[in-house]
N, C-alpha and C positions, 0 to 999 in steps of 0.2 A: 504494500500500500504506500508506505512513502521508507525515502532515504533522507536523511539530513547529514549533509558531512562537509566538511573544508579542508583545501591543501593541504593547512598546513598542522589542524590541531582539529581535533571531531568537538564538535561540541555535543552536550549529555542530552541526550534527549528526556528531560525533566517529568514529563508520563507522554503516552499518546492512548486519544481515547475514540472512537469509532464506534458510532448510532446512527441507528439505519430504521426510517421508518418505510413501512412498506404496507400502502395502504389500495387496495382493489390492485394489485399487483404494481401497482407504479413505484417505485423505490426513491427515495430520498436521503442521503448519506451526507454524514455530517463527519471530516475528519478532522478532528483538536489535536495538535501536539503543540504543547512547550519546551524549548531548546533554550537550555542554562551554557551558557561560556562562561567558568571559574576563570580561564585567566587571565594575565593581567594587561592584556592587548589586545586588540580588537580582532575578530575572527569573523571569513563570508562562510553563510550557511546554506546549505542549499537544498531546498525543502521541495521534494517529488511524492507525486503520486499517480498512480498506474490504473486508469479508469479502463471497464468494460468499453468497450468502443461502440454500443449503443446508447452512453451515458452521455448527457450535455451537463458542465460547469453551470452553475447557475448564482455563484457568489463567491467570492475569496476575499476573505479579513483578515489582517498584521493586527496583532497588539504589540505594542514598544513603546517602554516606559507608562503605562495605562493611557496610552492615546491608540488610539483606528484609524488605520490605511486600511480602506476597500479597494477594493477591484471595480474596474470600471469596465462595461462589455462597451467594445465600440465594431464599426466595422472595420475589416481584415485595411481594406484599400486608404482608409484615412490615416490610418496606425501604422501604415508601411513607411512612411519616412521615417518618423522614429524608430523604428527596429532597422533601418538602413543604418542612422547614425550610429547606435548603441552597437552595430554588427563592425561597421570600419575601427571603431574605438577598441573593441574585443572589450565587449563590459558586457552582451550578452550571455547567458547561460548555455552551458552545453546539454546534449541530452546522453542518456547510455546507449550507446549504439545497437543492444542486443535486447528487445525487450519481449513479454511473455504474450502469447498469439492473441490476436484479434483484441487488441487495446491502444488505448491513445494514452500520453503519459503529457500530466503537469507540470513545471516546474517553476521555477524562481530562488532567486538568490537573496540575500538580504545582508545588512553587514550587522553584527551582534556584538554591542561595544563591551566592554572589557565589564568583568564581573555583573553581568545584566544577563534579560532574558526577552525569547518574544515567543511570541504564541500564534500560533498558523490556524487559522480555521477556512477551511474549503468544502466548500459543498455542491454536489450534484444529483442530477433525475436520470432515474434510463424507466423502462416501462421493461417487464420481467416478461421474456419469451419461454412460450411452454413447449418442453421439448422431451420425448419420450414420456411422456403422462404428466410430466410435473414442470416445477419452476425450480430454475435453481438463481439463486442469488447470491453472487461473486465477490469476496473483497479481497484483493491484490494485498498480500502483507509482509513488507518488506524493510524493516525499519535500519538494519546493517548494523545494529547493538542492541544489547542486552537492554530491555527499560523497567523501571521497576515497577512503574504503574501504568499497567496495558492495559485492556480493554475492551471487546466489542463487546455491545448488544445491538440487535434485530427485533422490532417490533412489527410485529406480522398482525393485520386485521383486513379481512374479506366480509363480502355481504353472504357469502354460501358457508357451509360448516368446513370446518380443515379436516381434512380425511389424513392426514399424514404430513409429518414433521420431522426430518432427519438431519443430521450433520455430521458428515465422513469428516475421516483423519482431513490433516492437512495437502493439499494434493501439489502435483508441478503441473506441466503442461503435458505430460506424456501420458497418455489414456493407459491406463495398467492393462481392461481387459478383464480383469478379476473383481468380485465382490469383495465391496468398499467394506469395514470396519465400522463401528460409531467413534466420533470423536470423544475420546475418555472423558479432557477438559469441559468440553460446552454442556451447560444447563438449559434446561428446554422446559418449559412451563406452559399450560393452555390453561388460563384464567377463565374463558369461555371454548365454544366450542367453535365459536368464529376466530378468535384470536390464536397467536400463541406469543413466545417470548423466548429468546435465545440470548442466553449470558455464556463468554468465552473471556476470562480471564485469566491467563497462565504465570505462575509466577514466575522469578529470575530463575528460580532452580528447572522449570519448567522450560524454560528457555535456551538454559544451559543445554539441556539435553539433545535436543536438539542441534544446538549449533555454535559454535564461543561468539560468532555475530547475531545470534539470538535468532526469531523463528523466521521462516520466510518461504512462501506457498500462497495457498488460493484457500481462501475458508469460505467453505461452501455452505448455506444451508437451504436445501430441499422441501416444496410442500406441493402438497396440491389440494384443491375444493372439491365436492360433489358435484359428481356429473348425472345428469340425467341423458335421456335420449329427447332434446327439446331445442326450445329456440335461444335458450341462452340465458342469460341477464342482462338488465339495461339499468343505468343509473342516471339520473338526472340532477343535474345541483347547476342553480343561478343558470337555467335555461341551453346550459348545454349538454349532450348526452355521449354517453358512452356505452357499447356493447361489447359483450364480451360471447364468442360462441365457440361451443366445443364439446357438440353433441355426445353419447357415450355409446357402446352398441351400435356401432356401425359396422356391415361387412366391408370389407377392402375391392378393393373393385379390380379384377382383371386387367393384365397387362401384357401389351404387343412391344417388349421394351429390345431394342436394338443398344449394342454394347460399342463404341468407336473406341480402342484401343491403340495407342502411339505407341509401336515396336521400332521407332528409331535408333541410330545409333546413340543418342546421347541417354537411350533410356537404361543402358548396359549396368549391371554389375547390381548393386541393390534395389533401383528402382523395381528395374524389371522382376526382381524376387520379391518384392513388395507389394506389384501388381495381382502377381497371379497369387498373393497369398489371400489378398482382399478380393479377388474374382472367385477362388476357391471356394470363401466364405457365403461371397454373395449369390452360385449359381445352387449350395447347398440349401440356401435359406427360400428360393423361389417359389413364391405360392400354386399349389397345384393346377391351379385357373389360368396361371399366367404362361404367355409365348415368348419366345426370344431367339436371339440370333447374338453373333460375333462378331465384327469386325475388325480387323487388326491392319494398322497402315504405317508406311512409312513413304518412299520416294512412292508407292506406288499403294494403294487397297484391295484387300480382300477379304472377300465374305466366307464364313465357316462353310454355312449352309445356302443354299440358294432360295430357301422361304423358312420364317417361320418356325419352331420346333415347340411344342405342349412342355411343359416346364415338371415331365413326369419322371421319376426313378433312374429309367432309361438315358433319356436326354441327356441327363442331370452326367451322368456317368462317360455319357460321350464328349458332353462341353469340360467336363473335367482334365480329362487326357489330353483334348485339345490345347487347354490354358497351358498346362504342366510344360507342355511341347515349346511353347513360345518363343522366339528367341531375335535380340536387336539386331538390328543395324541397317544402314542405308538414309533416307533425309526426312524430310517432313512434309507429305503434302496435304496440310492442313484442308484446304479448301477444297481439295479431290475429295476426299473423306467424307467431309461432314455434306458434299451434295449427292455425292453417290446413297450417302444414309438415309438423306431426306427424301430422295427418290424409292428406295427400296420400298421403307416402311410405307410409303403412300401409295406404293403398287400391292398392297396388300387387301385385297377386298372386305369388308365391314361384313356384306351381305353372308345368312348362314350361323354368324356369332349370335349367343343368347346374350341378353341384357347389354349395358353398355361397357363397351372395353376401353382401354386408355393406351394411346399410344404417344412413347417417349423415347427420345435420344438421350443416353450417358455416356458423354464424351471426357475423353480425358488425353492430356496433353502436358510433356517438359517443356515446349518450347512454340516457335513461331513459325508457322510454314512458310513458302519461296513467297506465296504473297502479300501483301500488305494488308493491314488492318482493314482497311477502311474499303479496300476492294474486297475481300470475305466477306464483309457484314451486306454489302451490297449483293453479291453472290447468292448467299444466304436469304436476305429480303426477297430476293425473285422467284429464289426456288421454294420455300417456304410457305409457300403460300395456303396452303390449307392448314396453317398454326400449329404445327407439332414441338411441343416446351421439348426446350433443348436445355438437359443438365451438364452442367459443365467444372469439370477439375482441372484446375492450373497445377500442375506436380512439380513442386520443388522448388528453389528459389531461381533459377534462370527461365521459369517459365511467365509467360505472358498474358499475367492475371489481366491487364488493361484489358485483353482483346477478349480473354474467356469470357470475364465480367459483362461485357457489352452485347456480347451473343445469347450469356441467360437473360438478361434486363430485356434483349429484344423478341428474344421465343418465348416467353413467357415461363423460362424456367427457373432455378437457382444456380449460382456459382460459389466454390469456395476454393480459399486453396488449402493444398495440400502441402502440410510441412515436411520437410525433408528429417525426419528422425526416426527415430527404432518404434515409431507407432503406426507408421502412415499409412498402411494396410487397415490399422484398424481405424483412422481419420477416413480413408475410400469406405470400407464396409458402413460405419457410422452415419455416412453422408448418405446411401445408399438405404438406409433402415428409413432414415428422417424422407427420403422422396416416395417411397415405395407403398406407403403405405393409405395413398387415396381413397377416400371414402365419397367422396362428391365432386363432380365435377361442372363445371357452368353454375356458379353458387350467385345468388344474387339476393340484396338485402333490401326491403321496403319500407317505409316507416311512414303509419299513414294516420290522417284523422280522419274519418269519414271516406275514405278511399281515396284520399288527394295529398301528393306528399308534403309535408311539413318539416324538411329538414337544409338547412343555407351551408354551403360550404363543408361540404360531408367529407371524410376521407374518402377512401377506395370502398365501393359498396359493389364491385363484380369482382369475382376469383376465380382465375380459371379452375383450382382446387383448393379442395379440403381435406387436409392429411389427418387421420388417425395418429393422437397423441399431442397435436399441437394444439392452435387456436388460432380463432380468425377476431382481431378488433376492429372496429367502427366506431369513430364520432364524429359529432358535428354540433352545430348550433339549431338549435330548434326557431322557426319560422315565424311562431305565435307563442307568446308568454302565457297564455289563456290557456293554453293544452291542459286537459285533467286525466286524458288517459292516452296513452301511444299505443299504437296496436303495428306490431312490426311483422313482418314476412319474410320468412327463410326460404326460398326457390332452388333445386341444383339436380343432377342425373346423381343416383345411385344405383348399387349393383341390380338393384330388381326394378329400376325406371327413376319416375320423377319423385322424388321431394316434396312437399310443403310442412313446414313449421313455422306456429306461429304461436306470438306471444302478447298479452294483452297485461298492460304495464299502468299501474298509477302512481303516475310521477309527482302526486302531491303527498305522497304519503313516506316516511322515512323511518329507515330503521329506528326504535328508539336507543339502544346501545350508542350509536353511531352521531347524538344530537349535539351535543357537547359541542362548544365554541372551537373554531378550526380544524374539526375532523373533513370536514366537505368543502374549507373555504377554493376557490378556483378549481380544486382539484381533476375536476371531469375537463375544465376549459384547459388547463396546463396538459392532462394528456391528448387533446385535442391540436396543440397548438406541436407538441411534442412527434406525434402519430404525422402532421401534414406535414412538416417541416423534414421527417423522415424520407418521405414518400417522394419530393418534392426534389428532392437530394438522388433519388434512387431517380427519378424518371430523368433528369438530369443525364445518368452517365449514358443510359442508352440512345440520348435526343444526337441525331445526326443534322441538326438545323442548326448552326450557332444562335442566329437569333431566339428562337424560340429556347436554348438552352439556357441561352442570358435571361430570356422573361422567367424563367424556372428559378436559376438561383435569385433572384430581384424578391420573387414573393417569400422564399426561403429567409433572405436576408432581413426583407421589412419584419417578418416571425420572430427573424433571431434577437432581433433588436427590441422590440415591444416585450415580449416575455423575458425578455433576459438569458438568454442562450447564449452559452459558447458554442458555435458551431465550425466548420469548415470553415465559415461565410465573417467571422466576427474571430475578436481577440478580446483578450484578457489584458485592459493595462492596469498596471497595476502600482498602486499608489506608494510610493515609500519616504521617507525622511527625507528631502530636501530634492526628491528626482521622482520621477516616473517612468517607468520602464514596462513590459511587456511579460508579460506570463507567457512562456512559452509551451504551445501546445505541438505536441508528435502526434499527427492522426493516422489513424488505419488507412488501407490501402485505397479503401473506395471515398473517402472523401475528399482525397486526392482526385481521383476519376468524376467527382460530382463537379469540377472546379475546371479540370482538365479541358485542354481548346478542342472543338470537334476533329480538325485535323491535328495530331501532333504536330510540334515543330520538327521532334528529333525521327521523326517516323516516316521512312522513304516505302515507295510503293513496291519496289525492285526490293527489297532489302530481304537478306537471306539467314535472316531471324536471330537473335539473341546467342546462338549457340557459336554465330560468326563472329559477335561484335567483338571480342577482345583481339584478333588478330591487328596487331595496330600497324605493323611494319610491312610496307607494299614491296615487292622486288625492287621498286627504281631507288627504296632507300639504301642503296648499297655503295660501294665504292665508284661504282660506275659512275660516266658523265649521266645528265637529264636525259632524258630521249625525247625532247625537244623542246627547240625553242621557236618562242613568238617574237613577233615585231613588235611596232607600237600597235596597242590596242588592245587584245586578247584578254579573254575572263581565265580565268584558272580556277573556279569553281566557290560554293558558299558552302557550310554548316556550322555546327556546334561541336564544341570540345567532343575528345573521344580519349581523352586521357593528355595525360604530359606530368613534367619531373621537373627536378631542379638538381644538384650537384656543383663541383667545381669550384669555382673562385666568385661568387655563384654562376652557375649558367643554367638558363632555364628553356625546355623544351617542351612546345606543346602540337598534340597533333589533333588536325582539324578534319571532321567528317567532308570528303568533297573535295578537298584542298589536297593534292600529291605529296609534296613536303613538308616537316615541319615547321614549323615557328620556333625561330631560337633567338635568346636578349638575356642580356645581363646586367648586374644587379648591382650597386658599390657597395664595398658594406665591410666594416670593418671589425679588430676582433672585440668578444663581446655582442655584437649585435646577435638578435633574436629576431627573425620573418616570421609573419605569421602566413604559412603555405596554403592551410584548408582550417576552416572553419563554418560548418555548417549545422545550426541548431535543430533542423529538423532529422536530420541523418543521427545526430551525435557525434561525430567527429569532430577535433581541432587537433593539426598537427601544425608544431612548431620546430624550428630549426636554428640550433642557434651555430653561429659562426667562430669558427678558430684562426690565428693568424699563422701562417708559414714562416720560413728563413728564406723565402726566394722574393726578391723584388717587383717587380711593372716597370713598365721604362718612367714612369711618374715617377718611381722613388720608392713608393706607398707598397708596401707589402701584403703579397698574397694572402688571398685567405679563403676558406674553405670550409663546408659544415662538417661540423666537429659532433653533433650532437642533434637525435631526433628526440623531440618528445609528443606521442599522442595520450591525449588527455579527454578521458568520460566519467561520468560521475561514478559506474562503477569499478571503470580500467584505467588505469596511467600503464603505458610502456613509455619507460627510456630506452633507448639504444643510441650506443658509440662503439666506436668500433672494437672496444676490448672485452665490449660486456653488453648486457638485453638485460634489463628488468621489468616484469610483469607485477607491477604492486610491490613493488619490493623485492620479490625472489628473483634472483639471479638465474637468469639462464646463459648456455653458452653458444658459443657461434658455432661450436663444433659439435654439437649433437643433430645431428641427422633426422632424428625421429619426431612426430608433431606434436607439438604442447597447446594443448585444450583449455581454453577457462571464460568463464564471463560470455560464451558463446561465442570465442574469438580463436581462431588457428594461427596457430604460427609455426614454421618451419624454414631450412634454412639449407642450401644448395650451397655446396662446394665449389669452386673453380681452382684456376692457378694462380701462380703468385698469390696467397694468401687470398684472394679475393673470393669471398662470401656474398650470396645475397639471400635475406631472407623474406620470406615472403609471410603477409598479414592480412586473412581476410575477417572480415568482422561480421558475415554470414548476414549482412543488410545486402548485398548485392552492389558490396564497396570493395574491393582489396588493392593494395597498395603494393609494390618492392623497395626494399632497400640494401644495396650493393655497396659495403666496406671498399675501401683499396686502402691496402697499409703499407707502409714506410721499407718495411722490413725484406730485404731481397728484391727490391726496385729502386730507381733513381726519384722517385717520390719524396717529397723533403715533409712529408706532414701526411700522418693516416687521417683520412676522410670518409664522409658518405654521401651516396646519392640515391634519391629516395624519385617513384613516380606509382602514381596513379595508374595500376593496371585494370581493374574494374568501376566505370565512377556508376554507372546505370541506377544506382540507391542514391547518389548524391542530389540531394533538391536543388530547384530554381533558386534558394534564397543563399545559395552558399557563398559566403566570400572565401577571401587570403588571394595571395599570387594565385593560385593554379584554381581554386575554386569556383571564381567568377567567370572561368569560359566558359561554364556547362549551361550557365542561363546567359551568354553574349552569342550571337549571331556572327559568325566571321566570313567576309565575302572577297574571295581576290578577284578587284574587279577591272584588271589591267595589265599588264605585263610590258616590260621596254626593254629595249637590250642599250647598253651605252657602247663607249668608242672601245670599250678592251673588253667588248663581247659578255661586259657580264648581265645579269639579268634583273631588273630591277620591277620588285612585285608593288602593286598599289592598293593599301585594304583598306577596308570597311567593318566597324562594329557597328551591330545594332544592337541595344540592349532598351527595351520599351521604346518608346518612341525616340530615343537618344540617340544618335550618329554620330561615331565618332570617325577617321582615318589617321593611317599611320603606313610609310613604306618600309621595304626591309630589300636586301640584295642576296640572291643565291649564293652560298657556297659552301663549302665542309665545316663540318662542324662534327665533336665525337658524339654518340649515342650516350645518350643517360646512363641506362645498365649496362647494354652489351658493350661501351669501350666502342665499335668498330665506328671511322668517320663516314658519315653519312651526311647527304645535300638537303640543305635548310634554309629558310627565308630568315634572315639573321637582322634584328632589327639593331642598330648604333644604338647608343652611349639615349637618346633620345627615345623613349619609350611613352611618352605622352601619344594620348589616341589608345594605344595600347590596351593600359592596364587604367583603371579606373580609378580617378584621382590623382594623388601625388604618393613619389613613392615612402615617403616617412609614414603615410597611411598605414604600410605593410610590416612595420617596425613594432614593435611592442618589448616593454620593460621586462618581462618576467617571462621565461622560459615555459612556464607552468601555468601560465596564464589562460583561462580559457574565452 
């Protein structure tokens, strides 16, 4: 749930205390912690917390010295010069680069003066999704010490009785598979039979045990209400309503479900045994009513069977030896697949079948096929056309959640991804339990007086399905204040025909348990506003109109604003002693995609998917001359960073998507100095670099000098490295060990070469990894051991990143010129764009050495003059403290 810690001394976390009301399933979570700094000099503290990624911020308050700093929600676009300035200054907060699945993390920093204390109070809403019969409601608890006064309670009240109240041990993110335990510590009390009550106090010794940094996991507690076989419950307060539906006693409705399997090469080695163990699982589990087929692709597809197979004994046994059989390799061709699918299953006749069937694609995919985004979805739209829900799994972290994502939002399926760990067979199986299990299909909701509807500005009131085990909500604002009775209608196909339920509600009437002053205040309007603003976001990533995507977030944003939501759309600024600064929020994947331009900028139509992108060095970068040259005139191509490095005395190279050569410029900087390289708060990464001086001179006089020293800093990882030693947190690793060291969700390993030279490599499993290549002194004419460090995956690094090397990933780089001078050299003419900003800058071809590999290779080499360039001035990129985040 949250970290508090600093550089350079941890301050004590004085208690932390977490209360959670959770009323008609809507959750409301309050987390207090007080942080004491004993000593006797001022210490930054830096206060996180790791919300479910259906949860909105809805207020954050400092106490310091008994005065209040709130939080101010404003939106994202107003609040971005400010988090521009506080980002060049390096005063913004970093985040952990590795954080636990499907969440968005808070933070902020605060400075905590010498013998004093402050107190954090953050609070947010998620609305509790039912999933496998129940709810489960999540607190991230993560404090990184011992505290002596901890705390949760969970105050659970429904309008239906609580059939079941549980709370498993403490769990990680890896599905065990196995029947959960009770949690020894939590007490659990049901005052009523509507209520109940959850107290989790563990004490130091209790903490101890667990861990010397005290406890840290997911504390879960599970319930669920009484179901009937009806139309649900509706509540009404201050004229807005809300439904909740999730009939009981429903059969499962037959299914004609086709299997699209990615057997490419990148699927080799565990994927692919992870595949067939969660196929295993799932052709074991298939209802005896239901049909299916195989498909397995890569450069090319193919079908098991040529139609169809009854999901009997037999079948079951034949699809089995099939999976067992499987085996990768060759490319991806995504769009082959999923139209060849669409075709099949729609060549399947209806006529002959009893009651209604349900026909579904379950696609799953590592990576991006030879096409482009936006040419599939189009592809897809055409052939589609009789609306078959397309489910979809992005596997692994180089796969292409943006594209999956966009393909369930547009067929009316689900997408999720799939984490790359020792679970993900049972994360496939699990995802496949939660689709499979349809009870209604074409579901539609009415809400009427007199037959005439009475409801303004409703959520989503059509579903293509309703699943066994979950639940379907609806609200809105009611029409007329006058209503004395709502009379609502449930419509949908189930297995033996049509549906209706209905329910006949009087919304003047109110529990009396329930009357008490601020049990109902807004409550039904907040999940109202909570439910649109959801939706609104979801409709977003699928809208292929820009326009109309912008009118989507627009009303999103006016929601997020009026109610007070942090969302995507909106920031947290946040008020502190003499400054204000930014709360910074890391969001899940898809509110990225709610926000995201229709076209990418970095998304080529040609492009040969994710699995190409690290190759960064073209043949022509070799020792060879160009293979050719322009006169005056010539483009030489545009894109966006694709990585680059720094080393040397410093020299810095970057390589541009589009552009044949590098970009190479250097830096003055003398010893002492500290660059700050990368810093980017929504990734979590800052890496800094500080400078050593040599014994060889410049023809200036001014002596050489070199990085002596990398440091990457997150709130829960520091690595140093220099060239004689690696520290991970402290522990000492060495250059010479071979094998790969694991921790914080971060790999690191380290390749040998000659002459002493080392490079090792760091990735931080965000879909960021970096090299950094030692050259030492020792058995060379080298007068000073150094390092050179470069960006070999940035694909996780965000739009908002700065340092030197950061900011090409959100600049536009365009060479939009080429000249040759009198001694034949070639002289390139650029262009950035970054928002509406333009800047130019020239540079002239010629050798220059590679970052890592040492070999010289031809680069557009910008003078002593790097204005245009790099953004701003270069003391910008300078910063006091090595450790500085």
């Amino acid at each position: 749930m949250q970290i508090v810690h600093s550089e350079t001394q941890n301050p004590r976390i004085y208690y932390m205390h977490i209360k959670s009301d959770v009323k008609f399933r809507f959750a409301t979570t309050l987390v207090t912690s007080k942080v004491a700094n004993s000593a006797k000099t001022p210490v930054e503290a830096h206060f996180e917390v790791t919300l479910p990624d259906a949860a909105f911020i809805t207020e954050f308050v400092m106490e310091i010295d008994g005065r209040m700093y709130p939080g101010e929600i404003n939106e994202k676009a107003k609040a971005k010069e400010k988090y521009d300035t506080a980002k060049k200054k390096g005063q913004s907060a970093g985040h952990v680069a590795q954080k636990p699945r499907h969440t968005n993390r808070f933070s902020v920093d605060v400075n905590v003066a010498a013998e004093s204390k402050v107190t954090f109070n953050l609070t947010y809403q998620e609305l509790l999704e039912r999933v496998y019969e129940q709810y489960e409601h999540i607190i991230y608890v993560d404090p990184g010490q011992i505290v002596e006064d901890f705390m949760i309670d969970v105050y659970i009240h429904e309008s239906r009785n609580i059939t079941k109240v549980s709370v498993p041990p403490l769990r990680n993110d890896i599905i065990s598979g196995t029947k959960e335990e009770k949690n020894a510590i939590a007490v659990i009390e049901r005052p009523t039979r509507k209520s109940a009550t959850v107290h989790y106090a563990p004490t130091a010794h209790d903490q101890k045990q667990m861990s010397d940094q005290g406890i840290s996991g997911l504390f879960v507690v599970e319930y669920d209400v009484q179901r009937k076989f009806d139309a649900g419950e509706v509540m009404v307060v201050d004229g807005y309503f809300v439904h909740f539906f999730a009939p009981e006693g429903m059969d499962p409705l037959p299914k004609d479900v086709l299997f699209i399997l990615d057997v490419s090469g990148s699927m080799g080695g565990t994927k692919i045994r992870q595949q067939k163990s969660a196929m295993i699982r799932i052709l074991k589990d298939l209802f005896e009513g239901d049909r299916f087929n195989i498909m397995l692709f890569n450069d090319k597809n193919r079908l098991w069977q040529q139609t169809l197979l009854s999901a009997n004994n037999k079948n079951k046994q034949k699809a089995l030896q099939y999976v067992k059989k499987m085996s990768e390799g060759g490319g991806t061709n995504i769009n082959g697949a999923i139209l060849s699918g669409i075709r099949f299953l729609n060549s399947i006749p209806s006529e002959g079948t009893t009651g209604n069937r349900r026909k579904i694609v379950v696609f799953l995919t590592d990576g991006l096929g030879s096409k482009g985004v936006d040419t599939v979805l189009y592809n897809i739209d055409r052939e589609n056309i009789k609306g078959l829900p397309i489910y979809s799994l992005a596997f692994g972290n180089n796969a292409d959640y943006e594209f999956v994502k966009k393909v369930a939002v547009k067929n009316k399926g689900v997408a999720r991804k799939i984490f790359e760990d020792s679970d993900a067979s049972l994360q496939i199986k699990g995802f496949y339990d939660e689709i499979s299990s349809s009870a209604l299909q074409n579901v539609t909701f009415e809400y009427l007086d007199k037959n005439t509807d009475v409801t303004e500005n409703a959520t989503k009131t059509n579903f293509d399905t309703f699943f066994n085990g979950k639940e379907l909500v609806i609200a809105g604002k009611l029409s007329d204040d006058n209503i004395q009775v709502l009379n609502l209608l449930v419509t949908g196909n189930g297995v033996h025909g049509n549906v209706e339920l209905e329910l006949e509600s009087d919304i003047q009437s109110r529990d009396p348990e329930l009357t008490k002053a601020g049990d109902f205040e807004k409550i039904t309007e907040r999940i109202w506003a909570y439910l649109t603003i959801k939706q609104l976001l979801e409709e977003a990533i699928g809208e292929t109109n820009e326009f109309e995507k912008e009118k989507l977030n627009d009303r999103a944003l006016a929601m997020s604003l009026k109610y007070k939501f942090v969302t995507p759309l909106t920031s947290m600024v946040v008020i502190k002693p003499d400054e204000r600064d930014l709360g910074d929020l890391e969001e899940n994947e898809d509110a990225r995609l709610a926000l995201s331009k229709v076209s990418s900028k970095k998304q080529s139509s040609s492009t040969s998917g994710n699995k190409n992108k690290n190759k960064k060095q073209t043949s022509s970068s070799s020792g060879n001359s160009p293979k050719q040259k322009w006169g005056g005139g010539g483009g030489g191509g545009v894109g966006y960073s694709q990585g680059g490095g720094g080393g040397g005395d410093p020299h810095f190279m970057l390589r541009i998507n589009g552009i044949e050569f590098p970009i190479c410029f250097d830096i003055d900087a003398r010893d002492g100095d500290v660059i700050r390289m990368l810093k980017d708060q929504i990734a979590g990464i800052t890496i800094n670099a500080g400078i050593v001086r040599s014994t060889m001179k410049k023809k200036d006089g001014e002596f050489k000098t070199f990085i002596g020293e990398i440091v990457i800093l997150a709130p829960a990882a520091r690595i140093d490295i220099k060239p004689d030693e690696i520290k991970f947190n402290g522990a000492v690793l060495s250059w010479n060990d071979a094998s790969v060291f694991e921790m914080e969700g971060i790999k690191i390993h380290v390749n040998g070469n000659v002459l002493h030279d080392k490079t090792v490599h760091i990735d931080f499993g965000n879909d960021i990894s970096i090299k950094i290549r030692r050259l030492m002194i020792e058995g060379t004419e080298r007068v000073v051991s150094y390092l050179n460090m470069y960006i070999d995956n940035e694909q996780g690094i965000s739009d908002m990143a700065g340092g030197i090397l950061g900011q090409f990933v959100h600049k536009k780089t365009t060479l939009f010129k080429i000249g040759v001078d009198k001694k034949g050299r070639q002289h390139g003419h650029f262009r950035e764009t970054e928002n509406i900003n333009k800047t130019h800058f020239n540079a002239i071809l010629h050798k220059k050495p590679d970052i890592i590999t040492g070999a010289m290779v031809w680069c557009w080499n910008v003078h002593k003059k790097t204005e245009g360039l790099l953004a701003g001035e270069i003391k910008d990129y300078f910063i006091s403290d090595i450790a500085s985040t």
